[in-house]
C-alpha positions as CSV (number, residue, x, y, z in Angstrom):
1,X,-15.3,32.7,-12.8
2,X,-15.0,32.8,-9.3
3,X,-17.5,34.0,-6.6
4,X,-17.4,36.6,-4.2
5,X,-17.8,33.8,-1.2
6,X,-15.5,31.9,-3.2
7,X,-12.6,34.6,-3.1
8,X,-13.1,35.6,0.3
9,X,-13.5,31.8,1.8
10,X,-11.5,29.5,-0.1
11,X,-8.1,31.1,-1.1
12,X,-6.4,32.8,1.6
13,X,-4.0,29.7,3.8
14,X,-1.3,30.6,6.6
15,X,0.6,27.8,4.5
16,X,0.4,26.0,0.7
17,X,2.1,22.6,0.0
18,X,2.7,21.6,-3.5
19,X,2.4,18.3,-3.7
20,X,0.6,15.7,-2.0
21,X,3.2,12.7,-2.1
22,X,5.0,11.5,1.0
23,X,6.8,14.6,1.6
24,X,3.9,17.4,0.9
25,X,1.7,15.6,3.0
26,X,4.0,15.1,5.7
27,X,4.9,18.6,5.9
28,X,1.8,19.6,6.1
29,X,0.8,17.2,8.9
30,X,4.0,18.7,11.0
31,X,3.0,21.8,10.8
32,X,-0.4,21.7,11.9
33,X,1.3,19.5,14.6
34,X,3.8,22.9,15.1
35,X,1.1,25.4,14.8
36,X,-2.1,23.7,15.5
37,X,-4.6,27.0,14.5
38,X,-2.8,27.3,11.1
39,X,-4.8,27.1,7.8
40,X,-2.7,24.9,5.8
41,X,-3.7,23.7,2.5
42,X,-2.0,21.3,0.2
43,X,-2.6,21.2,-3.7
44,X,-2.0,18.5,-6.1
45,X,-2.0,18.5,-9.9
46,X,-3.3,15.1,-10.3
47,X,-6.2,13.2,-9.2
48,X,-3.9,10.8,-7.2
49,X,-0.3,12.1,-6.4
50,X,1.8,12.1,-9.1
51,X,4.9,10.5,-9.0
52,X,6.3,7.7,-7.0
53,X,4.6,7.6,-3.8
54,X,1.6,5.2,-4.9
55,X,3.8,3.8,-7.5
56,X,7.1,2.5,-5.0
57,X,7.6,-1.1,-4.4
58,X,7.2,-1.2,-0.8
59,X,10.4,-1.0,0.2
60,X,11.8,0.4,3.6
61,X,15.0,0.8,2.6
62,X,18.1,2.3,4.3
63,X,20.2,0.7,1.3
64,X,21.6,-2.5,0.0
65,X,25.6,-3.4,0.6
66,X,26.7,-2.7,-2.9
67,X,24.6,0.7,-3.1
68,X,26.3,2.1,0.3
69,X,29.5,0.8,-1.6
70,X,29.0,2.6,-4.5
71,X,27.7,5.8,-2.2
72,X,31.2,5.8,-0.6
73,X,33.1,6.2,-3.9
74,X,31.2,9.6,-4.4
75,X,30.7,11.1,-0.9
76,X,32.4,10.6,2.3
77,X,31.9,8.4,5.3
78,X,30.3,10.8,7.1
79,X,27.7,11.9,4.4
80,X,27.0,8.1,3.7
81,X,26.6,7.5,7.7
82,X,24.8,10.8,7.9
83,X,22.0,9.7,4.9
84,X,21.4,6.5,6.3
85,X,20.7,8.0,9.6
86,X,18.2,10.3,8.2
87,X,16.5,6.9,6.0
88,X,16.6,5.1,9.6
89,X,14.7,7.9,11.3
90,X,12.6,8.9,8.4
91,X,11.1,5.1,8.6
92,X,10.9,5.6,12.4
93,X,9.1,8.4,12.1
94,X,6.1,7.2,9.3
95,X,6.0,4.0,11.5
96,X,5.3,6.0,14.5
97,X,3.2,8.5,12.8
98,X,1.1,5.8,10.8
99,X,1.6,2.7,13.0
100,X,2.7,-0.8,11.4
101,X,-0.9,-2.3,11.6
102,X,-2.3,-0.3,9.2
103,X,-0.1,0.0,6.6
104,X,1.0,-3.6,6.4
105,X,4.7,-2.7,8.0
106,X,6.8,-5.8,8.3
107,X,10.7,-5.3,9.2
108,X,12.4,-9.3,9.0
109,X,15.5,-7.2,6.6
110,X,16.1,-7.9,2.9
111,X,18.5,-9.8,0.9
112,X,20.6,-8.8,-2.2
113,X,21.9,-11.0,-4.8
114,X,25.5,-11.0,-5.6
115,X,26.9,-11.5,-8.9
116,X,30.0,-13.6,-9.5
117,X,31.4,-9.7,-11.0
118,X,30.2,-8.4,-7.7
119,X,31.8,-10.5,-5.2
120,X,34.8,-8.4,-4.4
121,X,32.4,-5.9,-2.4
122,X,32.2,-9.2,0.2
123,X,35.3,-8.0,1.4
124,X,34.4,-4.5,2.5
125,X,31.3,-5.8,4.3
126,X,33.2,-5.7,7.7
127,X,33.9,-1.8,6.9
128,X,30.4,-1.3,6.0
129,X,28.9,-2.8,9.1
130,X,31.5,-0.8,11.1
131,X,30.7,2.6,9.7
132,X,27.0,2.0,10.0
133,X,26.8,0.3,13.8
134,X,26.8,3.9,15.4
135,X,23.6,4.6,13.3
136,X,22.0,1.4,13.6
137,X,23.4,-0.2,16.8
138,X,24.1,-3.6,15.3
139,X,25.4,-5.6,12.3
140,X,23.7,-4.3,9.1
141,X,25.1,-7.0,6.4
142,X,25.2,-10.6,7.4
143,X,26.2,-13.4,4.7
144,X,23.4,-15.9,4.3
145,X,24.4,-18.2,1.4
146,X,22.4,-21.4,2.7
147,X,19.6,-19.4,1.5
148,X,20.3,-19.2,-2.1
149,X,19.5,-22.9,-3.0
150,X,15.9,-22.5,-1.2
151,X,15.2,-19.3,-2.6
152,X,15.8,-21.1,-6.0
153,X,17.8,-18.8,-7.4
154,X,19.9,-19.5,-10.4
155,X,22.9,-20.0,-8.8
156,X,25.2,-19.5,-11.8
157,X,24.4,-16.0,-11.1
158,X,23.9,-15.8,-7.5
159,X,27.2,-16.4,-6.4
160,X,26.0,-14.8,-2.4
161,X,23.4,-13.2,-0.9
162,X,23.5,-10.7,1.9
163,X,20.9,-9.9,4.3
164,X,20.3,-6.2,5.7
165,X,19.3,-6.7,9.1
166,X,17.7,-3.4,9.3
167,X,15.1,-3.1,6.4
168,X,11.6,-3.9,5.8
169,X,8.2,-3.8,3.7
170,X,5.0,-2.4,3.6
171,X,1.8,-1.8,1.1
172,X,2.5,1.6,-0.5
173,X,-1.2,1.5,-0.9
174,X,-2.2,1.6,2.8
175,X,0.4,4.0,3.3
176,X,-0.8,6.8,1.4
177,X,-4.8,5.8,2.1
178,X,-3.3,6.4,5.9
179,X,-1.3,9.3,5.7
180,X,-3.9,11.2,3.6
181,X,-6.9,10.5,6.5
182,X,-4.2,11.9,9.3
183,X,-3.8,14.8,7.3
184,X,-7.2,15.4,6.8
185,X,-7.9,14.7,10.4
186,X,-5.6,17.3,11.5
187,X,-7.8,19.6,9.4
188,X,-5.1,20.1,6.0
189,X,-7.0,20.7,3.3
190,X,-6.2,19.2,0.1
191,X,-7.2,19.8,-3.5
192,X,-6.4,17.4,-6.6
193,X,-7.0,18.2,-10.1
194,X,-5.1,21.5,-9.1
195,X,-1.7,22.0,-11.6
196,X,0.0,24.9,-10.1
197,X,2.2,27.2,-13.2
198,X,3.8,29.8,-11.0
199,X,4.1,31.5,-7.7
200,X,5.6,35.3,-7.3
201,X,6.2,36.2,-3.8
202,X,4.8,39.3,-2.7
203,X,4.9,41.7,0.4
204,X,2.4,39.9,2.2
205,X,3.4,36.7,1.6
206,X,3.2,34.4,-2.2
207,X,0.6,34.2,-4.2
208,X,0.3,30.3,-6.2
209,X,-1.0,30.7,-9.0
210,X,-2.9,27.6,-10.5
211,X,-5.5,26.1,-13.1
212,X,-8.4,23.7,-12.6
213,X,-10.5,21.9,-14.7
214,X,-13.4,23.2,-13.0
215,X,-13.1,26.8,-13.3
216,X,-11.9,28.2,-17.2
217,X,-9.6,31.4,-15.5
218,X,-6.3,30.9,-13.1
219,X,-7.1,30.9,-9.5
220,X,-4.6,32.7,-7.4
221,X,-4.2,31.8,-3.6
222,X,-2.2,33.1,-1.5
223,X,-0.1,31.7,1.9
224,X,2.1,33.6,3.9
225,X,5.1,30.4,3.4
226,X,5.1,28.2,0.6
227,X,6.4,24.7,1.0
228,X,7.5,23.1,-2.7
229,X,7.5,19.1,-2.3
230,X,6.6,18.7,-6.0
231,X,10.2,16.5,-6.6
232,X,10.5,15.5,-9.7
233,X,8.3,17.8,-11.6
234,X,9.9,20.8,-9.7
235,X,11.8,22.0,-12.5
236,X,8.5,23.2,-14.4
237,X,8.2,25.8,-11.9
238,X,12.0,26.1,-11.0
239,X,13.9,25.7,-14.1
240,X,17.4,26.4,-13.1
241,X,17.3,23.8,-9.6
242,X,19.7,21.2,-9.5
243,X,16.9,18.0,-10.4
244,X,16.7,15.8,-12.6
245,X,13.9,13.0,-13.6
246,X,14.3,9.3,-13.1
247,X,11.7,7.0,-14.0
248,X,11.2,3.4,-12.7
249,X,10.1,0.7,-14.6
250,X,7.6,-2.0,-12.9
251,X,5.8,-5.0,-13.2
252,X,3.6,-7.5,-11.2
253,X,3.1,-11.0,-12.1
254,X,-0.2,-13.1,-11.5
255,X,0.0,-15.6,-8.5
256,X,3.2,-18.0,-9.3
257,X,2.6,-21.6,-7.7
258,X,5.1,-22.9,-5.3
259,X,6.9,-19.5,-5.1
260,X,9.8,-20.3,-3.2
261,X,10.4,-17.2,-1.4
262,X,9.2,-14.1,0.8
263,X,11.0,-10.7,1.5
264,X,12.1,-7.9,-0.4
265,X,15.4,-8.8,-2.7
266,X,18.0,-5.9,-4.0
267,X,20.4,-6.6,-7.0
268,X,22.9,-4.9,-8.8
269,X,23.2,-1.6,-6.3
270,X,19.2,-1.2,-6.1
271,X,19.3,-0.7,-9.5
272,X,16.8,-3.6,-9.9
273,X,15.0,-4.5,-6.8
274,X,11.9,-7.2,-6.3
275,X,9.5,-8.6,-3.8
276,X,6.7,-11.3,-3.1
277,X,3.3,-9.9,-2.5
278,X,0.6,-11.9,-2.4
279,X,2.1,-15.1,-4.5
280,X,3.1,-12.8,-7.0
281,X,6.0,-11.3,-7.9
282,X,6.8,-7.4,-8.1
283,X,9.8,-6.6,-10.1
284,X,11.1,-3.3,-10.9
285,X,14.0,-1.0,-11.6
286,X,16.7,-1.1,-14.7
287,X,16.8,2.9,-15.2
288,X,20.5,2.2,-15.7
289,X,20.1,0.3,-18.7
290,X,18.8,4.0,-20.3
291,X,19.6,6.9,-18.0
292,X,19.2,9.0,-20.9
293,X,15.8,7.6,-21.7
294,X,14.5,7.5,-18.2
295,X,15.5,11.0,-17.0
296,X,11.7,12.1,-18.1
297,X,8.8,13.0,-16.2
298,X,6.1,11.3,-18.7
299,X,4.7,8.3,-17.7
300,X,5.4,5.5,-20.3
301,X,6.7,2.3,-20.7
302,X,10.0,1.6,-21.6
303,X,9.8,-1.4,-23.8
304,X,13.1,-2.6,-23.8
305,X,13.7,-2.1,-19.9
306,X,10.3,-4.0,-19.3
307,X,11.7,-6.5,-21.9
308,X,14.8,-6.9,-19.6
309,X,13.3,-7.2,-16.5
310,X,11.1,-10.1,-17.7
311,X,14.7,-11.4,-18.8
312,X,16.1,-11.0,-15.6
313,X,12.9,-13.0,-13.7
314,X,12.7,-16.1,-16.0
315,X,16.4,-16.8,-15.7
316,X,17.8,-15.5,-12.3
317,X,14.5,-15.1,-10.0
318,X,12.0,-17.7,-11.3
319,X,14.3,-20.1,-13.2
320,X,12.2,-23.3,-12.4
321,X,8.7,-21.0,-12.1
322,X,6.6,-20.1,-15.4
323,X,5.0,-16.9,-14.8
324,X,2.9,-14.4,-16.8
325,X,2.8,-10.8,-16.1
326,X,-0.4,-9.2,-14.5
327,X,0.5,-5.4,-15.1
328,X,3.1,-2.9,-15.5
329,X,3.4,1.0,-14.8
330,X,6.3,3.6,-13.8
331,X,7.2,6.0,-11.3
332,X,8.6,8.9,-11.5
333,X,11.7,9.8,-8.6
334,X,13.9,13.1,-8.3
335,X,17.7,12.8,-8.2
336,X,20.9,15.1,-7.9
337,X,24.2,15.7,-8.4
338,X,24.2,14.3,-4.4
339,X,22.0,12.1,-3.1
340,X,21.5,14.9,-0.2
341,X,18.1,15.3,-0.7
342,X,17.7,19.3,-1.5
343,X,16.0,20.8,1.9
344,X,16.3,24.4,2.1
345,X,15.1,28.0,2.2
346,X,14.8,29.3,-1.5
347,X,13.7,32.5,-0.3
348,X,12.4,33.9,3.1
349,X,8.9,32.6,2.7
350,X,9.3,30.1,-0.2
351,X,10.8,26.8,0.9
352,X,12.0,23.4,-1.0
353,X,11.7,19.6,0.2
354,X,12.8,17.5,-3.1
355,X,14.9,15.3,-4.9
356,X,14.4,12.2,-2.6
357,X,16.8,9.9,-4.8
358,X,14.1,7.4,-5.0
359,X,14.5,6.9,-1.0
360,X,11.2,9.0,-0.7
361,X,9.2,6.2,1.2
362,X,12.1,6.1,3.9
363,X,13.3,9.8,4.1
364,X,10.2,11.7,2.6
365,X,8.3,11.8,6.5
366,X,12.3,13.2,7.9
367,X,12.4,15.8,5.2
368,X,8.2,16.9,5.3
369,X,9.1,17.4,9.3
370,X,12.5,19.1,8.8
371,X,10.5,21.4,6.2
372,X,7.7,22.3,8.7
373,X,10.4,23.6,11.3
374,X,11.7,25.6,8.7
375,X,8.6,27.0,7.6
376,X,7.2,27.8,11.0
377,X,10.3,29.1,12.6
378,X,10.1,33.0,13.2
379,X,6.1,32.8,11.8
């Protein structure tokens, strides 16, 4: 059971974040940057943040040719130009915030592999590059097939690759070991092993109601604004939101000698996406193959994705490398019937920042500063 010190010292915040991912902790840097004497505490149910922000590839990604393709046969011009803007500015932001030194940031673009079957989206490139130039002030697809051979791609698959101008990489690790010391040096609180089960809104503000590990009795703090950045796990506490799961299957290989490549690599509209790290090889992605499967918050592998990504490394990515594989784990993302990410008052002291669309390392540090003005507007 609690204390008396305890209940008087340790559970009374001007503002609670759920979540301490890329978005909770984002928010809750912003708005101690907005209101700099707020008490602003964020809680996590995990030891680590559970999800996908440790558990991303790296990428900075504002989105491969094919994906912005297939984006346009489902929204309009606009909302395409309009996401990439906020991915582009997101990036700008946690670059800024974070600075490129210490978290390993490195922006020389990224290439995607085009399939024989994909070929035909060569000749919207020009379209693409125009609708995006306002955004991005350039070109963002250029055509670099002299690459392929060097790469050492097999090129009975590779039929072109296209370079994004306009992307980049970084260690996801370094990321998140830097964004959680800003937050604690602007004086956010944080505490892990900390799984929320409800919050009721009151007169006064909403009380968050929560169990520990530590303590055998639910601990009930209370913040005059919540902010919910809990993405793809959301739906335990908001059943009837518009989210659903989407794991991500990944694995690292050890060292491979004579690697023939560097750079971050997209195929199959970011379905599958891999990089070089180290001399190894990170490869991820497949969901597609088992959207049923996938849409699930439990963290497992999926043997026949894992199965098909090895597939897809000894014959297209590493056909003249042996490799063996190092490790494997998943992610867990948030997605939508858009891919808007969902940013907006759910009642007038309870706000959400979620489903990121697995964009969360570009767009989470846009949404967690969007959320901030929202919650600190009027309070």
């Amino acid at each position: 059971m609690l204390s008396y010190w305890e209940k008087q010292s340790f559970l009374h915040y001007d503002y609670i974040v759920l979540g301490s991912g890329i978005t909770g902790l984002s928010t809750a840097i912003s708005i101690r940057q907005r209101r700099p004497g707020a008490r602003v505490l964020v809680l996590e149910r995990g030891l680590l943040p559970t999800g996908a922000s440790t558990r991303n590839a790296g990428f900075a990604c504002i989105g491969s040719l094919t994906e912005i393709l297939a984006d346009l046969r489902s929204s309009t011009p606009a909302e395409v130009a309009a996401l990439v803007a906020m991915r582009r500015k997101g990036l700008q932001l946690l670059r800024q915030r974070l600075g490129d030194s210490h978290i390993d940031y490195r922006e020389q673009g990224s290439y995607e592999l085009i399939s024989r079957q994909e070929l035909p989206a060569l000749q919207q490139l020009d379209a693409a590059n125009a609708l995006l130039q306002p955004v991005l002030g350039g070109e963002a697809f250029t055509q670099v097939n002299e690459k392929i051979r060097s790469f050492g791609f097999h090129p009975q698959y590779t039929a072109a690759l296209v370079q994004n101008n306009y992307e980049g990489e970084l260690d996801t690790g370094k990321m998140m070991r830097r964004l959680t010391d800003l937050a604690i040096a602007q004086q956010v609180e944080i505490k892990t092993g900390c799984l929320v089960t409800r919050f009721e809104e009151t007169r006064t503000g909403v009380n968050v109601i929560a169990q520990t590990s530590a303590v055998q009795e639910e601990v009930i703090f209370h913040c005059q604004r919540l902010a919910v950045c809990t993405n793809a796990f959301t739906k335990t506490l908001l059943p009837d939101i518009d989210l659903q799961p989407g794991r991500g299957q990944v694995l690292i290989t050890d060292p491979v000698p004579g690697l023939p490549f560097t750079g971050i690599f997209h195929m199959e509209e970011g379905y599958y996406y891999f990089r070089e790290l180290q001399g190894r090889v990170l490869f991820g992605g497949g969901r597609h193959l088992d959207f049923a499967g996938e849409a699930t918050t439990a963290f497992e592998l999926n043997a026949h994705i894992q199965q098909q990504l090895e597939e897809k490394l000894r014959t297209i990515i590493l056909p003249h490398h042996p490799f063996t594989v190092a490790d494997r784990w998943t992610g867990i993302m948030a997605f939508g019937a858009s891919k808007q990410p969902l940013l907006q008052a759910w009642s007038e002291k309870i706000f959400l920042g979620l489903r990121l669309g697995g964009m969360g390392v570009a767009i989470g540090s846009a949404v967690g500063e969007e959320l901030a003005a929202m919650l600190t507007k009027h309070n």
